[in-house]
C-alpha positions in Angstrom: 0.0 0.0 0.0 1.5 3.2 -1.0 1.8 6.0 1.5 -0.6 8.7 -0.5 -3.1 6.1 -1.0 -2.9 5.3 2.8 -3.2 9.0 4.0 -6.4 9.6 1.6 -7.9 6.6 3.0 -7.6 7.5 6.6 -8.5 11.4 5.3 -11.8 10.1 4.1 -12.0 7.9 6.6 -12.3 10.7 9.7 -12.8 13.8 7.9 -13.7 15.1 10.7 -10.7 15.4 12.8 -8.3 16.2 9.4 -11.2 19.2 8.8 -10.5 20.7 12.9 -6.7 20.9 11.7 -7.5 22.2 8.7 -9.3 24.8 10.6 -7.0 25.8 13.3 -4.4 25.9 10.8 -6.0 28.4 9.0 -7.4 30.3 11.8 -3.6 30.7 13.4 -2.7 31.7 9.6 -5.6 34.3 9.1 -4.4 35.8 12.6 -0.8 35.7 11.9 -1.1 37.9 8.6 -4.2 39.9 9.3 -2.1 41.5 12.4 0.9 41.2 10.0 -1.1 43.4 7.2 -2.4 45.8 10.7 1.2 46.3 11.4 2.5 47.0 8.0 -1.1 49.8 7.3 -0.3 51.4 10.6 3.3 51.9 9.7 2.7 53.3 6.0 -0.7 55.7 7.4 1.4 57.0 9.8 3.8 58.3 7.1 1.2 59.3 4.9 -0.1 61.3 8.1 3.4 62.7 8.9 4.0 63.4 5.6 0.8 65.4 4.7 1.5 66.9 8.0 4.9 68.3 6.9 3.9 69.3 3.3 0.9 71.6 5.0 3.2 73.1 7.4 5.4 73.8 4.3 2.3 75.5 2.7 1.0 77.4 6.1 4.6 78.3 6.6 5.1 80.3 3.0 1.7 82.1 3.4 2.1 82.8 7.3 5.7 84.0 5.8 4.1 85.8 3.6 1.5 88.1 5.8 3.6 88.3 8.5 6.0 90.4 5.7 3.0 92.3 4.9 2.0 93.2 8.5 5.5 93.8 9.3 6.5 96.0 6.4 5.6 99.1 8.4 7.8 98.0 11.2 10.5 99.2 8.0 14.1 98.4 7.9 15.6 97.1 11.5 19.7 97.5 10.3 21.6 100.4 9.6 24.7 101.1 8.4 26.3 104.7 8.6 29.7 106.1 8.2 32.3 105.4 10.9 33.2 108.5 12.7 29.3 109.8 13.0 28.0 111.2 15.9 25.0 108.6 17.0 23.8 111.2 19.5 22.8 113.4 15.8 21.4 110.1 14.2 19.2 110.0 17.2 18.4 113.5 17.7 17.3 114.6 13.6 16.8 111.2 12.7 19.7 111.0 10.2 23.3 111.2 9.5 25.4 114.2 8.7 28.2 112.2 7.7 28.7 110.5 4.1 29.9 107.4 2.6 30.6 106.2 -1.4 27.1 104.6 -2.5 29.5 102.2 -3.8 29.8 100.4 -0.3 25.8 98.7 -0.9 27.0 97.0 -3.8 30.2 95.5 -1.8 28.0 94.1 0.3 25.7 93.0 -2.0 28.7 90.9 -4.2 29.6 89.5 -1.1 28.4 86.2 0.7 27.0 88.1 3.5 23.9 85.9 5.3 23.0 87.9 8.3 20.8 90.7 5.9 18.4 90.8 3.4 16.8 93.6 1.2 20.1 96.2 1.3 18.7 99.5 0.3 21.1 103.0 0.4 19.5 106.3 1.0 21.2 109.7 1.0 18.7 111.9 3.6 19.0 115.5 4.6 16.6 118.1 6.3 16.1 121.1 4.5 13.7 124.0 4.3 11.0 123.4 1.0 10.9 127.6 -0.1 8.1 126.7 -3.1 5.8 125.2 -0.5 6.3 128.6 2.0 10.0 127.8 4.0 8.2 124.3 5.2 10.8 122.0 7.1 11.1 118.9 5.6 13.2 116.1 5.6 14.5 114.8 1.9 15.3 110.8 1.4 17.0 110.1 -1.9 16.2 106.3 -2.3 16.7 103.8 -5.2 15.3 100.3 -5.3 16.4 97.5 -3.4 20.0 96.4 -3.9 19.6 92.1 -4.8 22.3 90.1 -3.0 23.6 88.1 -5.5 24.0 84.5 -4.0 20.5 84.5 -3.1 16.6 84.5 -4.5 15.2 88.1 -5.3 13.1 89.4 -2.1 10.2 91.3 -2.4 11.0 94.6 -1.9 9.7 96.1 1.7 9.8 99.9 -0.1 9.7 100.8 -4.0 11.3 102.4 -5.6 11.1 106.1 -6.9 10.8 106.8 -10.5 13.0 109.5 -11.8 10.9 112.9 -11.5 8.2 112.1 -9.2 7.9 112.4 -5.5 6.2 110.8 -2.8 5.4 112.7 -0.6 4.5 112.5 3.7 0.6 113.5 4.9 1.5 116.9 6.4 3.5 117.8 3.2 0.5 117.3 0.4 -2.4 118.3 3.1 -1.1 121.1 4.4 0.4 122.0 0.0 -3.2 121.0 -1.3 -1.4 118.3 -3.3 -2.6 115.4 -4.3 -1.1 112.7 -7.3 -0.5 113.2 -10.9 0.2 117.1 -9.4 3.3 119.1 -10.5 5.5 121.0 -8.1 9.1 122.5 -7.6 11.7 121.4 -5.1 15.1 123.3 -5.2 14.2 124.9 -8.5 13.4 121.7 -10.1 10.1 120.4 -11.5 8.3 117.5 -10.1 5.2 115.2 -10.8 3.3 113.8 -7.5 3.6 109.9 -8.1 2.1 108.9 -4.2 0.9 110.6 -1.1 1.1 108.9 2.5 -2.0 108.5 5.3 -1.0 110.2 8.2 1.1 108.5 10.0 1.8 110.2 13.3 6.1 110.6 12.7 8.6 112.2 10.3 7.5 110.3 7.9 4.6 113.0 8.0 6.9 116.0 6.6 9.9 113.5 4.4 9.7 113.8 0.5 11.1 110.4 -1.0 12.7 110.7 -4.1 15.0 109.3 -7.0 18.3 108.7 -5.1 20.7 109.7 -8.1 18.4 113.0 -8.5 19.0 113.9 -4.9 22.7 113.3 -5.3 22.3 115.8 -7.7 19.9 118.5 -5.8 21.5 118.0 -2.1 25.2 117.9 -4.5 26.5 115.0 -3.0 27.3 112.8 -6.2 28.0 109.1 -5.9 27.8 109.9 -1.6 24.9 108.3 0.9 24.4 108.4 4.7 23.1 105.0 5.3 22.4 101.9 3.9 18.9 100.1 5.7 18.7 96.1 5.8 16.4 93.8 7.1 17.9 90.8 9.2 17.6 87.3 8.7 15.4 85.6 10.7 17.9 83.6 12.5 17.3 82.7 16.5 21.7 83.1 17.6 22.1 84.3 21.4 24.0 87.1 20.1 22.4 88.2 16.9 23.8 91.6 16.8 27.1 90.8 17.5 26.8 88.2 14.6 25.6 90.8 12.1 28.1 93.7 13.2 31.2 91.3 12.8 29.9 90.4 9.2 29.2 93.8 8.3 32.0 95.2 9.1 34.7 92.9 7.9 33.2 93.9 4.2 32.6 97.5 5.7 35.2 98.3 8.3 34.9 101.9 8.3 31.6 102.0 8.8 28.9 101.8 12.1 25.9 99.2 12.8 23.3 99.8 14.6 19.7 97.6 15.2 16.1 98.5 15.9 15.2 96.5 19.1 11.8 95.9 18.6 11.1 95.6 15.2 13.7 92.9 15.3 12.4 91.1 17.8 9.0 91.3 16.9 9.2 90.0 13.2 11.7 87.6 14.4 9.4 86.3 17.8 6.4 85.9 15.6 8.1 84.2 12.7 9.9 81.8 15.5 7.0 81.1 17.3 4.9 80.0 14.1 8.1 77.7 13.2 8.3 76.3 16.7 4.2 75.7 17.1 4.1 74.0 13.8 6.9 71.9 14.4 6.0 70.8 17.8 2.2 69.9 16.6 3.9 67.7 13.7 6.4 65.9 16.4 3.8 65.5 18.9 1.9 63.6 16.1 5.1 61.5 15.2 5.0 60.8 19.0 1.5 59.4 19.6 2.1 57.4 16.2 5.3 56.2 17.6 3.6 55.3 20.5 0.1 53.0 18.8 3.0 51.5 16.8 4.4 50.6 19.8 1.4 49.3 21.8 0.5 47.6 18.5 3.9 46.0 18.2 3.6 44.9 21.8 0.1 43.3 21.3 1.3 41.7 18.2 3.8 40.3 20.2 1.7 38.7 22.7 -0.9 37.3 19.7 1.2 35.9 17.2 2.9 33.5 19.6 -0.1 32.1 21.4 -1.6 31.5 18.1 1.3 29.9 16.3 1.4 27.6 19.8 -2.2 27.3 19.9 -2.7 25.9 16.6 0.4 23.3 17.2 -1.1 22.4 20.7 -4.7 22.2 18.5 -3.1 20.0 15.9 -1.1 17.8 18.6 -4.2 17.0 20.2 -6.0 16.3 17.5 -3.0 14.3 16.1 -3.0 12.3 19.0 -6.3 11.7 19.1 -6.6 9.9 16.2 -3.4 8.1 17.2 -5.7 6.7 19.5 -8.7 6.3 17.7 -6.3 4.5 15.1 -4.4 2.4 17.8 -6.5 -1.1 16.5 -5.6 -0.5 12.8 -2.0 0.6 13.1 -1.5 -2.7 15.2 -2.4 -4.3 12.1 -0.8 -2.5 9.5 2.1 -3.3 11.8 1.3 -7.1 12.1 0.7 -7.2 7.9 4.0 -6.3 7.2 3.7 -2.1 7.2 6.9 -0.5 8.9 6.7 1.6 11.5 9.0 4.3 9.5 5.9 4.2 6.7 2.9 4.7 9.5 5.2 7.5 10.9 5.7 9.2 7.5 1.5 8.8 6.8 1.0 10.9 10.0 3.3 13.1 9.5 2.1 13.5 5.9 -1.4 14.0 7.0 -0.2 16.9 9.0 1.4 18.9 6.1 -1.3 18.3 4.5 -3.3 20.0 7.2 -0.7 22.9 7.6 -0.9 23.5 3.6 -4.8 23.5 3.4 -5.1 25.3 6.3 -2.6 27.9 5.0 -4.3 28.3 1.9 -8.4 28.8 3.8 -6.5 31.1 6.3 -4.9 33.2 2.9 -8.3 33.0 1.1 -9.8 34.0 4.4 -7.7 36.9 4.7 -8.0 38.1 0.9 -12.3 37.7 1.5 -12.1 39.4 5.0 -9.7 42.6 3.8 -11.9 43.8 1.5 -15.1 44.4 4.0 -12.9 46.1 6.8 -10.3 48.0 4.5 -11.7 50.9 5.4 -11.9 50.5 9.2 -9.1 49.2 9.6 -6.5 49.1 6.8 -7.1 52.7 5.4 -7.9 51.3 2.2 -4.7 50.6 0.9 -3.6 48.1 -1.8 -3.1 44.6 -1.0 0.1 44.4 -2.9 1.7 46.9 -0.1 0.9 45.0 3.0 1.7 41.7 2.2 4.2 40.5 -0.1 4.6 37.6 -1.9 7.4 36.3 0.2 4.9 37.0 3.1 2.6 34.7 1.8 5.0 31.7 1.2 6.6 32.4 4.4 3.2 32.1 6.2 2.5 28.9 4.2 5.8 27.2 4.6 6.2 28.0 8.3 2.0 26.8 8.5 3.6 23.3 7.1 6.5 23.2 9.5 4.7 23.9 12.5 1.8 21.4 11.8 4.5 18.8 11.4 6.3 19.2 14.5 2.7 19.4 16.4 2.2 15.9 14.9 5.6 14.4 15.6 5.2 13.4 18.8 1.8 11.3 18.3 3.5 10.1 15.6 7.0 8.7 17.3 4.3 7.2 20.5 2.3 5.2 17.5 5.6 3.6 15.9 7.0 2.7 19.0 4.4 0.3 20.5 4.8 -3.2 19.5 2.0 -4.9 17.5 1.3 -7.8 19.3 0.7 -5.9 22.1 -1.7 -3.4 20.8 -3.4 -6.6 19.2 -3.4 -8.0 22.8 -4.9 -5.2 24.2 -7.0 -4.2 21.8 
């Protein structure tokens, strides 16, 4: 009698307890990979999460970037640069230098690889008396546009330019002048076109005229000269973030003097900081509590997949032996016929792998029937292909075969090693 034709004898024969090993197989399969597939989902939805997470923050970053510049761009310039040598008790008192330096110097530092400052912008100012507009004192700021640095991105300028032969000019200047844009008026003899006009504003920018830099060189005759160059800082938390900006200045600039505006800078930089800092700590708390359901996952995983893979051995090694038992009578005749005990120990274990590979193959079919209704729920809808592999699957069905063998091994070693007359005798 060959051995398959002896297995699918004693199959048919007690379908019944081959169809429980079958089952507990497959039920320790189906539990192995569905928490296998739970694992894998978590792991990839947490990503997804994390990286949605950091692409948004990259989106609210640039616009919170980008109002924070608009509601900061009256806070103005919070660097500047004068000639060495000037009195800062003057710069304080009028508000601007009396001393000079070559215009030349912004582009210096512009060609350099300076880091600390954006948005360089040279001004030439003066305070002079406005005789067309009746002896009015006002304060004259020669400006051009914004000087790019040329390692970097263009910024948005925080101030525009002014157009050769217009003016802008301060609230107290075109109220109190009845002037008002596209108007025409004289300053020093020359003749002007009103390109904007100011709100009030409450300071000297109430009484300044703004103008074409090169044309004030020209009016105020300091040719190729300005009095300051304005910056803007980088937004860059250091503990000592004016020292830092000073010793770059002025190693390009030595002979000249830096000075910062307190508040502004610590305003735009304390907001800016603070939205960085929130959004970052919202996206690592998230990576935290995902770290930590991973974690708790992993740990219950770890506590399932054992007692199932020793549930379903101690399942089949019951049942194996049971029908060791139920078999005692026939194998003592097999034996007394002739059989070998090596070919009734290879049937049993036969009829095991049998088990272990039907079993795996319900508890895979299970698996692919049951993912589809709870997708959703549980496994975020993703594709099959990316939470179990193919080498997953053999792996489950190969180690499904192995295990239901060594369950069986040990009924099958106690039914080879009786002797057959005595199991005749008792029997």
């Amino acid at each position: 009698m060959t051995l398959f034709r002896l297995v699918s004898r004693e199959i048919r024969h007690r379908k019944g307890n081959f169809l429980l090993s079958v089952l507990g197989v497959a039920s320790a399969v189906l539990g192995v990979v569905a928490i296998a597939a739970l694992l894998k989902t978590h792991q990839s939805h947490a990503k997804g999460i994390l990286e949605e997470m950091r692409e948004e923050m990259k989106g609210d970053m640039a616009r919170l970037e980008d109002e924070i510049r608009k509601s900061m761009k009256g806070l103005g310039f919070n660097i500047f640069i004068f000639p060495a040598g000037q009195d800062m008790s003057e710069v304080y008192a009028e508000g601007f230098a009396s001393k000079t330096m070559p215009e030349g110097y912004v582009d210096k530092l512009a060609e350099s690889s300076i880091v600390t400052v954006n948005h360089l912008l040279p001004s030439l100012t003066k305070k002079l008396s406005w005789e067309e507009l009746g002896g009015r004192t006002v304060i004259v700021i020669g400006i051009r546009g914004e000087v790019p640095i040329a390692h970097r991105d263009p910024k948005k300028p925080l101030l525009e330019p002014v157009e050769k032969g217009n003016l802008v000019l301060g609230y107290e200047l075109h109220r109190g002048g009845q002037l008002k844009e596209g108007d025409e008026t004289t300053l020093l003899g020359r003749k002007f076109t009103i390109a904007k006009t100011h709100g009030e504003r409450g300071n000297r920018d109430d009484i300044t005229i703004w103008m074409n830099l090169g044309e004030a060189q020209e009016l105020l005759n300091e040719p190729g000269r300005i009095n300051a160059i304005q910056a803007l800082e980088c937004n860059c938390a250091t503990i000592d973030r004016l020292g830092e900006i000073r010793n770059e200045l002025m190693a390009i600039l030595p002979d000249t003097h830096v000075i910062e505006t307190n508040s502004t800078a610590l305003a735009r930089a304390e907001a800016r900081n603070l939205a960085s800092e929130t959004a970052k700590k919202r996206i690592a708390d998230t990576e935290r509590e995902m770290k930590t359901l991973g974690s708790e996952r992993g740990r219950f995983a770890g506590i399932i997949l054992p007692v199932a893979t020793i549930g379903g051995m101690i399942w089949i090694a019951l049942l194996a032996l049971v029908n060791v038992r139920e078999r005692i009578g026939e194998i003592g005749i097999l034996r007394a016929i002739g059989v070998r005990g090596r070919t009734i120990f290879s049937a049993i274990l036969f009829r095991a792998s049998l088990a272990g590979l039907v079993g795996a193959a319900l508890g895979i079919l299970g698996f692919l029937v049951f993912y589809p209704m709870v997708a959703g729920k549980w496994f975020h809808s993703q594709p099959l292909a990316t939470l179990i592999s193919t080498s997953t699957w053999l792996s489950a069905s190969v180690a499904a075969i192995l295990l239901a063998v060594v369950a069986a091994w040990l009924p099958a070693v106690l039914a080879c090693q009786k002797d057959p007359a005595e199991i005749l005798h008792n029997d």
